[in-house]
N, C-alpha and C positions, 0 to 999 in steps of 0.2 A: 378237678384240675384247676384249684385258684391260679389265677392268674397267666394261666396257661398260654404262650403267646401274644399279648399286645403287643400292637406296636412297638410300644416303650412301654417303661411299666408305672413312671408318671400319671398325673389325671391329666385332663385335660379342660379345665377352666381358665375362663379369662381372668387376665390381669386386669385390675379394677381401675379404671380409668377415671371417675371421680370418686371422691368419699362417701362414705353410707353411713345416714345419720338415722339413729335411734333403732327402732324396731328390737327393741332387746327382750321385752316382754313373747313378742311372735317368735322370736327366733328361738328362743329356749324353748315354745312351746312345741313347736314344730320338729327340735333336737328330741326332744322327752317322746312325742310320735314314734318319730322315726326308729327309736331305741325298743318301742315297745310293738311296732306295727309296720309289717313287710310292706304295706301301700299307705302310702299318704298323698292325696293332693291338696294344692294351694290353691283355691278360686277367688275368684275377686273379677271386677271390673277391669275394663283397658286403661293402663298406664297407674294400676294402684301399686305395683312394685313385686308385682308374684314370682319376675326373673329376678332381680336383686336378689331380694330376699333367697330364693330355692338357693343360686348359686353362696349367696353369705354361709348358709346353712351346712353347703355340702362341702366348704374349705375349712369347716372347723370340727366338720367328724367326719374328713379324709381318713385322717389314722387312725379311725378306729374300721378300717373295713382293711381287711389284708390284701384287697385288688384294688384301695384307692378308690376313686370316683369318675364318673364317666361322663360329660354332658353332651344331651344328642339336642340339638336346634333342630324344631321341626318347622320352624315360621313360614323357612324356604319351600319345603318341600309338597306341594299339590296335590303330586296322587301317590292315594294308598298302596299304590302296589312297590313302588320303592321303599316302604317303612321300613320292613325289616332290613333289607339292606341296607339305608342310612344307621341303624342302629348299629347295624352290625361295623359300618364302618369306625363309627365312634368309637366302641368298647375294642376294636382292635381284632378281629375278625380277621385272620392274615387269609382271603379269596374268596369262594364260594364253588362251593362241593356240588353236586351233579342231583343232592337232593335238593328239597325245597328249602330255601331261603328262611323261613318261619324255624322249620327244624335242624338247619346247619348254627342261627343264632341260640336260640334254647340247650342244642348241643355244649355249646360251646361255653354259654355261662353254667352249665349245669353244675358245678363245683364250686362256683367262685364265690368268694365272697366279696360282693362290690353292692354300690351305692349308685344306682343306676337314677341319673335325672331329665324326665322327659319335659322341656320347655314349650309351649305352647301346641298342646294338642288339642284344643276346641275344636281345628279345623277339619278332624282327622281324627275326629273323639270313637267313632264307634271300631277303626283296626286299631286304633292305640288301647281301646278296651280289650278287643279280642288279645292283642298281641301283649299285653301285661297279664293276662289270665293265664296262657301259653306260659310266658319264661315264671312267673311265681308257683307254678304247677310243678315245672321242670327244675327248677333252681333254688333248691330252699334253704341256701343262705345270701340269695340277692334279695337287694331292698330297692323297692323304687319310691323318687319323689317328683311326681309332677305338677305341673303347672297348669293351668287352663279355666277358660272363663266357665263350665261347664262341669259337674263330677264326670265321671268314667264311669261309675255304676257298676262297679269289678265287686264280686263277692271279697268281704274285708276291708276296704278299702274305708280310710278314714280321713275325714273332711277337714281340713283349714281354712276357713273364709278370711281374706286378708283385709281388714276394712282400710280408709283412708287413714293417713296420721291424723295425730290427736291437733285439733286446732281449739285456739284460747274462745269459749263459750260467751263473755261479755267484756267489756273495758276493763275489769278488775281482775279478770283474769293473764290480760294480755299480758300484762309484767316477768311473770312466769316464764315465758318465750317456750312455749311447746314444741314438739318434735317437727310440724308444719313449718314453725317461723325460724328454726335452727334451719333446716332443710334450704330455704327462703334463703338466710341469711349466708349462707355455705356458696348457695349457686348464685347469688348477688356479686360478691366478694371475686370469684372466679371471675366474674364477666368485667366488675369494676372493682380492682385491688381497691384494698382502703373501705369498701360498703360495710357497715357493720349495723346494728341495730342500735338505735339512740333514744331518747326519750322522744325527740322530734316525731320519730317515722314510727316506735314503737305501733302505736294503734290505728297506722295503715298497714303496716306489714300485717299486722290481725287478722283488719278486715278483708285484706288480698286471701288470705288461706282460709279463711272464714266462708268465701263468696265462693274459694275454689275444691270446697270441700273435702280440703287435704288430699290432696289426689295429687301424690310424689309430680307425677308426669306433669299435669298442669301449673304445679307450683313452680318447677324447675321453668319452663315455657315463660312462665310472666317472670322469674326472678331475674333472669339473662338481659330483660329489658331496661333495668335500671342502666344500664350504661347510656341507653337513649332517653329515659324520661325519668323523673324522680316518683317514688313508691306511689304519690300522693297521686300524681296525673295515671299510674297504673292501678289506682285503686279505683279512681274515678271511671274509666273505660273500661272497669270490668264491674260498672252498675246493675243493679237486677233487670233492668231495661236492656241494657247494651247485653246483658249475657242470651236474654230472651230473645232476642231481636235477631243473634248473630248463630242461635241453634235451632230459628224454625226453617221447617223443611229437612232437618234432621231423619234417617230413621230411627231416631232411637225414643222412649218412651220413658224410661226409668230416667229420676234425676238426674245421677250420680255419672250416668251415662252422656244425659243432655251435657251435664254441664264439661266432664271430659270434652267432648263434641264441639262445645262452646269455647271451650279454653285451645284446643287447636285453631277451630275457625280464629278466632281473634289473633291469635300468632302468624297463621295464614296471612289473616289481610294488614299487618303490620309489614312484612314480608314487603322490600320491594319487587316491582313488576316482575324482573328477571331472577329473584331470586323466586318468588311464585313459580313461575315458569321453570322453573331448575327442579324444584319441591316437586311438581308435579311427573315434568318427564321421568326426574329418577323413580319415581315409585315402577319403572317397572324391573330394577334389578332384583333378583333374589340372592339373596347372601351375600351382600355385599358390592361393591363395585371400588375402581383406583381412579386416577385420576385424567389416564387414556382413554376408562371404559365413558366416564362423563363426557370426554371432549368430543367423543366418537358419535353416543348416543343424544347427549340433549343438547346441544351446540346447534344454531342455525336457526332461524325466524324470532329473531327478538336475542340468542344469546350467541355471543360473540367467542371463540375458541379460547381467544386471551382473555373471556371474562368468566372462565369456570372455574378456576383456582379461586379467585377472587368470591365468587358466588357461595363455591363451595363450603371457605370459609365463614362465612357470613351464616350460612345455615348451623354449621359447627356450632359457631358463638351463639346462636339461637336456641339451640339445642335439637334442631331439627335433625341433626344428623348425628351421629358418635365417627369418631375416628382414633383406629389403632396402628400402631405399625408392624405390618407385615414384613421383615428384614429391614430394609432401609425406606420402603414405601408405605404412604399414605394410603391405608383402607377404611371405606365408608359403607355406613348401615343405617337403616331407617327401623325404628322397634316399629313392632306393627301395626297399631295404632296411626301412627303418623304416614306410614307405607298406605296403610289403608285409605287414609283421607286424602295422599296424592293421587292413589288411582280415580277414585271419584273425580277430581277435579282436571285429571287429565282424559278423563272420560268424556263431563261435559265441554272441557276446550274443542272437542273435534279432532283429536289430533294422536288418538291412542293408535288408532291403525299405522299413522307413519312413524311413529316412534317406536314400536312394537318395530318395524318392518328393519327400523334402523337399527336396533335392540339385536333381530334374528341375523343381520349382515353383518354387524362386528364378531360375535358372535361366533358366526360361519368361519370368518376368518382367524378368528384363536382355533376353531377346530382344524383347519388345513395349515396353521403356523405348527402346531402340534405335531402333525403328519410329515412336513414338509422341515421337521428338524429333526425328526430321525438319523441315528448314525449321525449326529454332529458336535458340536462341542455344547451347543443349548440344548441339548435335548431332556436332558434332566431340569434346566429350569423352568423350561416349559412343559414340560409333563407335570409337575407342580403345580405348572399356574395353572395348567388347563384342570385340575383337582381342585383350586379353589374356588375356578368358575364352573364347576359343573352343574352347579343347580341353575347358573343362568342360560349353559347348554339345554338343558333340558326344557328349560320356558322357551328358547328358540324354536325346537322342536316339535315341540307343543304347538307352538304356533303356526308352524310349517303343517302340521295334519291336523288344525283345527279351521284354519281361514281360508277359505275358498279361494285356489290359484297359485299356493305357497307351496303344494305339495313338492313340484324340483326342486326347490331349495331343500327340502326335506332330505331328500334325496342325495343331496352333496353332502349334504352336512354329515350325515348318519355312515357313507362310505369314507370319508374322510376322518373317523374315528378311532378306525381299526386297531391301531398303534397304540393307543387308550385303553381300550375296551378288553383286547389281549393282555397288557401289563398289567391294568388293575383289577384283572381277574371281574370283569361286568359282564362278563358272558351274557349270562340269562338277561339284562336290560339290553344291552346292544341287539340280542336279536327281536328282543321285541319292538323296539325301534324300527328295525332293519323290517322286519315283516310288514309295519304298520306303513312305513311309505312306501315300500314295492307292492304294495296292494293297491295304492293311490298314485302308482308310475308305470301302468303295464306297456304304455309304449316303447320299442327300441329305441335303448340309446348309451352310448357309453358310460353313464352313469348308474345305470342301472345291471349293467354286466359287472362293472366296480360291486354294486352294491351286492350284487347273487354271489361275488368270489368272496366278500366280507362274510356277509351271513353263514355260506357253507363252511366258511375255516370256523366260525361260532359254533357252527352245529356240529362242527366235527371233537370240536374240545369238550364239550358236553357230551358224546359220546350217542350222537342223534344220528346212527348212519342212514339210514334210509333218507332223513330229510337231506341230512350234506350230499348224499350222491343227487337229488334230486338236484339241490343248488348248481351244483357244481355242472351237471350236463347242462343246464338250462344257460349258467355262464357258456361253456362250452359252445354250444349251439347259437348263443345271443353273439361272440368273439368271429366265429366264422361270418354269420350276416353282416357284422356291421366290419369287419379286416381288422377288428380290433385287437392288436398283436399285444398288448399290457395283458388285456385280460385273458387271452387266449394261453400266455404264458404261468398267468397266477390258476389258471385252470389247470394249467399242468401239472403246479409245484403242488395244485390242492389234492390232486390223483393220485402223488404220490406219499401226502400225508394219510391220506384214505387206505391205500393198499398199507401204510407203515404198522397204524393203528390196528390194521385186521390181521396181521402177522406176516403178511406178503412183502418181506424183507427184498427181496431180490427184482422183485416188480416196483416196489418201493423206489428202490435209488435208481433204475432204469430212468421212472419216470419224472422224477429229483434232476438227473444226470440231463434230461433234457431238457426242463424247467431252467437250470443253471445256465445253459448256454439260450436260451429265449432272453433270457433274462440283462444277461452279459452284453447280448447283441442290444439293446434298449438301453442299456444303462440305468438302471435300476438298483443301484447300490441297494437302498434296503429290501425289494425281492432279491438277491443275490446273497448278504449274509445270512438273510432267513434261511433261506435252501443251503446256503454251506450248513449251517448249525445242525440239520434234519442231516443232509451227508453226513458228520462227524459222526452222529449217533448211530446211522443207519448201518454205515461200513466197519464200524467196530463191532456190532449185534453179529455181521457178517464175519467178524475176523479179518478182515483185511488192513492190519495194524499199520500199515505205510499208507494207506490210502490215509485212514481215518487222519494218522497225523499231519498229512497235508491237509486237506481240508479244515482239519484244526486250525490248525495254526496260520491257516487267512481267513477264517473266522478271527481270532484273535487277533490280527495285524491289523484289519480292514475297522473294527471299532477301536482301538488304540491311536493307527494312524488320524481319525477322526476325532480324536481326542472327548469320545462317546463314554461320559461314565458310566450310565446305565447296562448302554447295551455291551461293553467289556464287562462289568461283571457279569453278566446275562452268557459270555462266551467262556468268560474263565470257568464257568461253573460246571457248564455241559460239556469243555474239552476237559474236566477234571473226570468226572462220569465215563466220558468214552475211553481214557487213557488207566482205567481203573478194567474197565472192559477188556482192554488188549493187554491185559496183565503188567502194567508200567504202572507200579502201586504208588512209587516212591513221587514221581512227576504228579500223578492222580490226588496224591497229599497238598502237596505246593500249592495246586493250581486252585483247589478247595480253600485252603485256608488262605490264600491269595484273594479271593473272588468275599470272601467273610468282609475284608478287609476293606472294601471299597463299596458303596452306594449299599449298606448294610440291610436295611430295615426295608427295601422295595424287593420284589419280586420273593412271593414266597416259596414257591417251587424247588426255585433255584438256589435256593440259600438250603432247604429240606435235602435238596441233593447232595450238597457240600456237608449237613453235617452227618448224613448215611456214609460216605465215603471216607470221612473220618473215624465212626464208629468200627466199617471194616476196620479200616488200618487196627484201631484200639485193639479189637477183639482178639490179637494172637500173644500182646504185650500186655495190656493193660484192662483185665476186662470191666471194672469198675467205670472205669472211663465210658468204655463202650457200650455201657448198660446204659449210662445217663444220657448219651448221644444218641440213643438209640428213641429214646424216649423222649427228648427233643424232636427229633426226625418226626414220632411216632404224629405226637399233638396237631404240626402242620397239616401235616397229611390227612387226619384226622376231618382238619377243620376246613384247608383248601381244596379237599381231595385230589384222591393220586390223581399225576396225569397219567396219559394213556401209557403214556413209552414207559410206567413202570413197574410194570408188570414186566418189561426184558430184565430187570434188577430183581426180582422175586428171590432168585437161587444165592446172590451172594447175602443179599438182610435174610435170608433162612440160614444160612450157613453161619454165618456171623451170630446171629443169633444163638443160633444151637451151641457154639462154643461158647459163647459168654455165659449161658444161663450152666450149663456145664464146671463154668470152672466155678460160677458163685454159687449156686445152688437156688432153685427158685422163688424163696424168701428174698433172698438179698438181691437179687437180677429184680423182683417187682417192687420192692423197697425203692432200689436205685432208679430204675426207669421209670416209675411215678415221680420221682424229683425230678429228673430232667424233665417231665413233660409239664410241673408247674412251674416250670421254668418262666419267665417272660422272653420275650423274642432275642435283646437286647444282650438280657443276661447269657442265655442260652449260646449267643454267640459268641459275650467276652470269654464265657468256659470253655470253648470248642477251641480259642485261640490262646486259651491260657492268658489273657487279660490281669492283669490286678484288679480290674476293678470286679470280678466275679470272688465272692468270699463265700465258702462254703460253710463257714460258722453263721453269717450275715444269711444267707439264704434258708438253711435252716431253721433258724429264727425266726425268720418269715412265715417259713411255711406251716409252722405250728399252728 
């Protein structure tokens, strides 16, 4: 199934924010690897250029892999037990299926042929070995290239040691200008237009890369400072003394390391006081941070809110920090080497715990702005942001069930997700989450009945009944002691997802029907379209085709009025479904190829449902069509697994089915439906809306 589903059917690497000087010898070599050997890593030292380099590499034999390239960042990422899942979020994994995690990803590349690039797994070396044995076992035409200070040890697996650039060996050589003093002379020039290498500076710049053992990362660090002091005074202060001096107490042992070590320290203590202080509070973002999350988290004893822009650039031009733009805003990253050495230094200030604390409170607060713009006109761009902060959700977290007293914040945090954790299909993380602080919060209290109604709707979409019916009484029972009427209510609407699931259709909307008005009376807009949505579905299963369509269609009012992109396509998709149910095919059409149409590439379910209900329609006119829709639908499903509620749709995809493979014969019905299902997500849907930009000669082509 190449290509089956991504996202989009793009890679996904960064746009190169400076120039990348030389390496042209490594990179061919590592190209000639790759072409001949399904594992390669690149090891080397911190800061000797392993992610440059991997990333150069895998933009220049994109095209030759028919799925493109994939890069997964593990810098961020802590604990083993997310791997697969960040993987799988990278290559484009539309949810996660009710099996395990390891085997929905392996599933899922099992056909493809892609260039899969793991960036810094040292930390994380021994699942990142298990987990690269798994998908090469499974997938044998994926290739991976990773990076790491450490091999993997994976049977096959073939070495690239990335050493330092080539720096000039004596005065006679310096003239030459090697790959070190070009590198030198590139990141000079940036910091101070006009730097160039002259006869003057030729043989300091030398001896700069000379001392700093061609180590990309340290070179760039001392070239930036020419705008402050001329080569001569940076070649002077980076004396065999001064480097000695500035790396003991180091732990590190090997030179090549010290003097990395050495070349930070000394950038460090060039650093003014407050930019120090800045350097160090951020090291504790993961994956980035803007320019709110700086003023939020390391503002305050010594830095001024009005002096973090300022700060922050100052580290920029240092090179302390990289910065890209996310749409119109400013995002900031620390490679990890230098992430590393602020923690240390924000370690010994005294001062990790309140920063951390302040860290878990902003934090907190993107999780409940998340929650709390549901059904609004933001709620898609913050469902967004809160995706590109989730690894720093996760350190919060962490933090909250690692430090003694933090665990109620845990607690808020992880019920406050909900909205999250159902859209982006994190089921299996949410409830681990969810379990880990109601085990650290057993006393009554309304956050913890929030939490029991989170976790049971988790356990119930995983398809856990024994655990959700526990959840759910225990919410139950915790709502009556404390008169807590939210959750007493979301207990309700949970009873009647329960009974929905187990086929108790008629018990189901009973207990929906009273959820809706608990709900109604609180004002609870989003429990309120939630339980319409379950209505729509429930009373069309039932046949009661004027129910269903009111209830439709204030489902659909109530996120329109809201000007809610998400959650309208979320309504057009399931009133398309039920209005296919109560025999209204032609509306059923509309309302699918309507719902394609808006917030495309989120919720995979939902967009699975729309192109099912399309293939019906196909299958009595057009059954070529209906084969490849059919097989689009199949991929998703495959990869997100079904939800529950679709097993009430069994009879029309049989029936649809049966006629399509009928009129083409099952050659060409499994011809055709293999092509839809290597479809990419994107594609998949420009075909289902008859797009121009889907070409069947184009796609064909591809898929040879």
């Amino acid at each position: 199934m190449a290509g089956a589903h991504s996202v989009c059917s793009a890679g996904n690497l960064p746009a190169d924010v400076t120039s990348f000087v030389g390496r042209g010898h490594e990179i061919s070599a590592v190209k000639r690897l790759i072409r001949r050997h399904r594992l390669v890593t690149v090891t080397g030292g911190p800061g000797v250029g392993k992610t440059r380099l991997s990333q150069r590499v895998a933009g220049q034999l994109g095209s030759s892999f028919a799925d493109g390239v994939r890069l997964v960042e593990l810098a961020a990422l802590k604990d083993a037990r997310f791997l697969a899942q960040t993987v799988g979020d990278a290559v484009g994994v539309p949810g996660e299926s009710r099996s395990a995690a390891w085997e929905v990803l392996a599933r899922f590349l099992a056909e493809k042929n892609l260039l899969l690039v793991l960036d810094n797994c040292e930390h994380l070396v021994d699942s990142c070995a298990l987990l690269v044995a798994d998908l090469l076992q499974a997938a044998p035409e994926l290739r991976i290239l990773a990076t790491s200070r450490q091999a993997l040890h994976v049977a096959g697996e073939w070495l690239m040691e990335l050493p330092p650039l080539p720096v000039p060996q004596d005065e006679q050589a310096a003239p030459a200008c090697s790959e070190a003093m070009r590198l030198f002379a590139e990141r000079a020039a940036t910091a101070l237009p006009g730097f160039a290498i002259t006869d003057a500076n030729r043989a300091s710049v030398a001896e700069v890369c000379r001392r700093l053992d061609g180590i990309p990362l340290a070179i760039e660090l001392a070239a930036v400072r020419v705008r402050a002091m001329p080569v001569e005074t940076i070649m002077a202060r980076l004396g065999e003394h001064s480097l000695q001096a500035l790396g003991a107490g180091a732990q590190v042992t090997m030179p090549r390391l010290q003097t990395m070590r050495s070349a930070i320290d000394w950038s460090f203590h060039l650093c003014s006081k407050a930019e120090q202080r800045l350097w160090a509070r951020a090291s504790v973002f993961n994956g980035g941070f803007d320019i709110g999350d700086a003023e939020q988290v390391c503002s305050g004893t010594g830095i001024e809110d009005a002096e973090v822009l300022t700060l922050l650039a100052g580290l920029v031009d240092k090179s302390v920090l990289t910065s890209s733009l996310v749409g119109e805003a400013a995002r900031y990253r620390m490679l990890e080497p230098i992430r590393e050495y602020g923690a240390e230094r924000l370690a010994r200030s005294g001062q990790a715990r309140a920063v951390r604390t302040r860290h878990r409170d902003h934090f907190a607060d993107v999780a409940r702005q998340s929650e709390g713009h549901f059904l609004t006109s933001e709620e898609l761009q913050v469902f967004n942001r809160l995706g590109r902060d989730y690894a720093n959700v996760r350190s919060a977290l962490e933090f909250c069930v690692s430090e003694p007293g933090q665990a109620g914040a845990g607690l808020r945090i992880a019920g406050s997700l909900w909205h999250y954790w159902t859209t982006a299909v994190r089921h299996r993380e949410g409830r681990y989450w969810l379990d880990r602080v109601l085990s650290l919060n057993p006393e009554p209290s309304p956050a913890r009945a929030k939490a029991l109604w989170v976790n049971g709707w988790l356990a119930l979409l995983l398809a856990d009944w024994e655990v959700a019916r526990s959840l759910i009484d225990q919410c139950a029972a915790l709502a009556e002691r404390l008169g807590d009427e939210s959750a007493r209510a979301h207990a309700t609407l949970l009873r009647g997802m329960h009974a929905f699931f187990c086929g108790d259709l008629r018990r189901a909307v009973a207990f929906l029907e009273d959820a809706l008005a608990r709900l109604r009376a609180l004002d609870d807009r989003g429990g309120v379209w939630m339980t319409l949505r379950l209505l729509t579905y429930g009373t069309a299963l039932l046949g009661e085709a004027d129910r269903s369509r009111v209830f439709g269609e204030q489902c659909i009012e109530m996120a329109d009025r809201a000007g809610a992109s998400l959650t309208y396509a979320r309504a057009l998709g399931l009133c398309g479904v039920a209005r296919w149910l109560i025999g209204d095919h032609e509306r059923a059409t509309c309302l699918a190829r309507e719902r394609l149409r808006v917030s495309p590439c989120i919720d995979g379910w939902g967009i699975a449902h729309c192109l099912e209900v399309l293939a019906w329609d196909a299958a009595g006119h057009d059954p070529e069509r209906a084969a490849r829709l059919l097989g689009c639908a199949h991929a998703i499903w495959r990869f997100t697994g079904a939800p529950l509620a679709q097993r009430h749709l069994a009879a029309d995809h049989r029936l649809s089915e049966q006629r399509t493979r009928a009129a083409l014969g099952e050659e060409t019905f499994g011809k055709l439906s293999d092509e839809g299902a290597r479809l990419p997500i994107d594609q998949a849907i420009a075909y289902a809306l008859d797009d121009a930009s889907w070409s069947e000669a184009a796609v064909r082509h591809r898929l040879r």
